[in-house]
C-alpha positions in Angstrom: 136.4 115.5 66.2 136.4 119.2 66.8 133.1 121.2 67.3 132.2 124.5 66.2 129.2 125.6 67.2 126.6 128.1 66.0 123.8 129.6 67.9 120.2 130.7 66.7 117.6 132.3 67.6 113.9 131.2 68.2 113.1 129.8 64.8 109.7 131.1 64.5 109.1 129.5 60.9 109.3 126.1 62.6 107.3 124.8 65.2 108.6 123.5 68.4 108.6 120.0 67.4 110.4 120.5 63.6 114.2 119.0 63.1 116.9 121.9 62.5 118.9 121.7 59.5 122.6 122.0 59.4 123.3 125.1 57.9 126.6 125.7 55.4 128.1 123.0 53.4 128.5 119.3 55.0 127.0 116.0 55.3 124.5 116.1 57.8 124.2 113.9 60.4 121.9 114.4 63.1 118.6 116.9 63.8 116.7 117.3 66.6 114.1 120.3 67.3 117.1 121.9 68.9 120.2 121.1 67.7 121.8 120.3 64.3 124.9 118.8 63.5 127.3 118.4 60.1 130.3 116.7 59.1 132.4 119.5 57.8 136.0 119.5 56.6 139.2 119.0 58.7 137.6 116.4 60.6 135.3 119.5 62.0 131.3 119.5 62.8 129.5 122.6 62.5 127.0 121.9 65.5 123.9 125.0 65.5 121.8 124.8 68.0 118.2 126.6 69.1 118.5 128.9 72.7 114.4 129.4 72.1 111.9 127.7 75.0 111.3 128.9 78.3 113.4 126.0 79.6 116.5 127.1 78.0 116.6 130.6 79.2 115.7 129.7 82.8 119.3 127.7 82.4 121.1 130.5 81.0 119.3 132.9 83.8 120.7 130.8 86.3 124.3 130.3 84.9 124.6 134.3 85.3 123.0 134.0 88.4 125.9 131.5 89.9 128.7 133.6 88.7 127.7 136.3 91.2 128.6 140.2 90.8 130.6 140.9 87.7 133.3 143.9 87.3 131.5 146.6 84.9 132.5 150.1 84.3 132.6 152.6 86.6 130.4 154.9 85.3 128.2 155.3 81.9 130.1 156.8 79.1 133.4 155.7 80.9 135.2 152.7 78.5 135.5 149.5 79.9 139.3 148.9 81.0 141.6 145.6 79.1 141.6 143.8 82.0 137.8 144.2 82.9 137.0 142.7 79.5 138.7 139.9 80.1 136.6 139.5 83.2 133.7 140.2 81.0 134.9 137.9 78.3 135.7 134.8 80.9 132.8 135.2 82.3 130.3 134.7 79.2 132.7 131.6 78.8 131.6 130.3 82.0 128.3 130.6 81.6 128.2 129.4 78.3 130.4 126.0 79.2 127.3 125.6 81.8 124.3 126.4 79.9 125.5 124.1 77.0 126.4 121.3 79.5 123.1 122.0 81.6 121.2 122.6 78.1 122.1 119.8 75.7 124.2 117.1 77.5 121.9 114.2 76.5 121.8 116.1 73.0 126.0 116.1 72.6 125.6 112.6 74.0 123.5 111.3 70.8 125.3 113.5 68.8 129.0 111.9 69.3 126.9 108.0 68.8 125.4 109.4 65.2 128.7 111.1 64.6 130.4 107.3 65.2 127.7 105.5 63.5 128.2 107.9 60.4 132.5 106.8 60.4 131.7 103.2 60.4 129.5 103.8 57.6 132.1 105.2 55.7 134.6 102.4 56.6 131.9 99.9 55.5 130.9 101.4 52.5 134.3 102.3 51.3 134.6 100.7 48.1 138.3 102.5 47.5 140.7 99.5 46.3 143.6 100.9 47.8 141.9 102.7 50.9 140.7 98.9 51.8 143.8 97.9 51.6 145.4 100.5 53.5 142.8 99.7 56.2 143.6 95.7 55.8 147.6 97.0 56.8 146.6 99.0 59.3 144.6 96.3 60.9 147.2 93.3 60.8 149.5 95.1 62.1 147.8 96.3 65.3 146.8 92.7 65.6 150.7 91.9 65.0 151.8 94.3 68.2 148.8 93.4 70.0 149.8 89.8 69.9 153.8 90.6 70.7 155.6 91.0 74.1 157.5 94.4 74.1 160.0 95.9 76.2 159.7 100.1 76.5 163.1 101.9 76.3 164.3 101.8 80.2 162.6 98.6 80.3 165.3 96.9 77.2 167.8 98.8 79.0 167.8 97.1 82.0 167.7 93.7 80.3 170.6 94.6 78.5 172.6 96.1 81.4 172.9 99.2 79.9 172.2 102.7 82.2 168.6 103.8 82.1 169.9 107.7 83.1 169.0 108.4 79.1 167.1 105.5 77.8 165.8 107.5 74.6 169.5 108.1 73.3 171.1 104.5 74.8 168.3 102.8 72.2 168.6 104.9 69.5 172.2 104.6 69.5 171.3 100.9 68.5 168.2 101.7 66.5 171.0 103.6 64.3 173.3 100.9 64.2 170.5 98.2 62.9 170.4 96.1 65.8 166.9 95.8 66.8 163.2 96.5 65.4 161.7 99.6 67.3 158.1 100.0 66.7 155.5 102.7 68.5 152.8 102.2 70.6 150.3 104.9 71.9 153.8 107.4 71.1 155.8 105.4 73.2 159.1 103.5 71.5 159.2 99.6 72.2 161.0 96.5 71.0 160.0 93.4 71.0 161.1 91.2 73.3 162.1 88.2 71.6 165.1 89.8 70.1 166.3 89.9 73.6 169.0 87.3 74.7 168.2 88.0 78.5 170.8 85.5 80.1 173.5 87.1 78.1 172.2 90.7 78.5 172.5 91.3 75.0 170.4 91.5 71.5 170.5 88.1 69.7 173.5 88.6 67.1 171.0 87.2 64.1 169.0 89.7 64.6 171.6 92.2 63.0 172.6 89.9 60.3 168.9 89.7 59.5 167.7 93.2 59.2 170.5 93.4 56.8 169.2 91.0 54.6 166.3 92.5 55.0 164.6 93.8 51.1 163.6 97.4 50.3 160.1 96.2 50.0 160.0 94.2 53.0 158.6 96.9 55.8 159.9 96.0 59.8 156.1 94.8 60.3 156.5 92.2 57.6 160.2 91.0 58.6 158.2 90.8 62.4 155.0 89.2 60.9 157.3 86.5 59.9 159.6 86.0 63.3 156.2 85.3 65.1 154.7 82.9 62.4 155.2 79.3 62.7 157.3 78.3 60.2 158.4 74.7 59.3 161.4 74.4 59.7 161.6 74.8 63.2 158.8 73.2 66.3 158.2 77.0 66.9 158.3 80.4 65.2 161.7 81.8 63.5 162.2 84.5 66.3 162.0 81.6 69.5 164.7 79.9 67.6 167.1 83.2 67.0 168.6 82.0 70.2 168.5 78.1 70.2 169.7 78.3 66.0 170.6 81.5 64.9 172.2 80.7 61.7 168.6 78.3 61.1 166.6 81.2 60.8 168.9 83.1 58.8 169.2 80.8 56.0 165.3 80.9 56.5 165.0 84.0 56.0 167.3 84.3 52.8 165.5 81.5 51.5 162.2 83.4 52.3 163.2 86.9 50.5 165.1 85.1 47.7 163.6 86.7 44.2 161.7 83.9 42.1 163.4 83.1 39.2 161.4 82.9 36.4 162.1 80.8 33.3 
């Protein structure tokens, strides 16, 4: 969420106690008698607040108070140098970062809750086939890396024996070659851990055979959805068996992305 915000002047047509409206196109979602906020595009909100009440311009009186003396031009008529703007410049910055804070912190506080209310809304009331699919996807398979042990990039390194001096290019190397699943979490690359033979220091060999088997339309999240499930042909899940009975779960799996045949 990025803010833009817009100040006014004493609104004399309202009383003290009337809600602002958000001015400019948007969807509105909070008023208050001093501040106004909208959902506008870009995932922007056009915020315009009210400086009027005595209380207010005692804060901003003492925000220029703290800053102390300020750099002004050395005489009238004479134009102010680059570098004292600046000054001048930074310092309405500062005291505008403290009034606001001083000014409307509880405010910005209820604004960012309506602002979150008004997204789950959205999400709830979304009644976009594919977007509640999309959000269906999204969900599974953060449940899916949530639920599975992963190695970062030095960390698969060192399992495998490999030198962690350039982790990021060791792994691709392999990424490149089909070896492994790599996934991202927070922006960080992993892999999960179960493709891992760690005695041997090495990737389980089926795990090569079976991306290659692996269907256009099956996506790595699906091919991982079903190494963690319990299947039954083994006591456990395909990918704790890629070690025990490798060529097990690659009949499994061929069996599994077989097309129907119809007829």
């Amino acid at each position: 969420m990025k803010l833009m915000v817009a100040a006014s002047p004493i609104d004399k047509q309202a009383g003290s106690g009337a809600n602002r409206r958000g001015r400019g196109k948007g969807r509105p979602f909070y008023a208050s008698s001093r501040l106004a906020a909208s959902a506008v595009a870009d995932g922007c909100v056009l915020v315009d607040l009210s400086m009027g009440g005595a209380g207010n311009f005692e804060l901003l009186k003492q925000a220029l108070a703290s800053l102390g003396p300020q750099p002004t031009a050395k005489a009238a008529g004479v134009k102010t140098s680059n570098d004292e703007a600046k000054l001048l410049a930074a310092a309405f910055e500062k005291v505008a970062e403290r009034y606001l804070s001083d000014a409307f912190a509880g405010e910005f506080d209820k604004l960012i809750s309506e602002y979150r209310v008004m997204l789950r809304e959205n999400l709830a009331k979304a009644d976009d086939a594919p977007l509640r699919a999309a959000l269906n996807r999204a969900r599974l398979q953060e449940r899916i890396l949530a639920s599975t042990q992963m190695a970062e990039q030095a960390e698969a390194c060192e399992l495998l024996g490999l030198s962690g001096a350039n982790p990021s290019a060791t792994m691709r190397r392999k990424e490149d070659r089909h070896e492994l699943l790599r996934f991202t979490v927070d922006g960080r690359a992993v892999y999960p851990l179960l493709q891992f033979d760690v005695e041997g220091r090495r990737i389980y060999p089926a795990m090569s055979h079976i991306i290659a088997a692996k269907p256009a339309e099956w996506s790595d999240f699906r091919l991982l959805h079903w190494l963690t499930r319990e299947h039954l042909d083994f006591d456990d899940t395909p990918g704790a068996a890629l070690g025990s009975d490798p060529e097990a779960v690659i009949a499994a799996f061929e069996r599994e992305t077989e097309p129907a045949v119809h007829g």
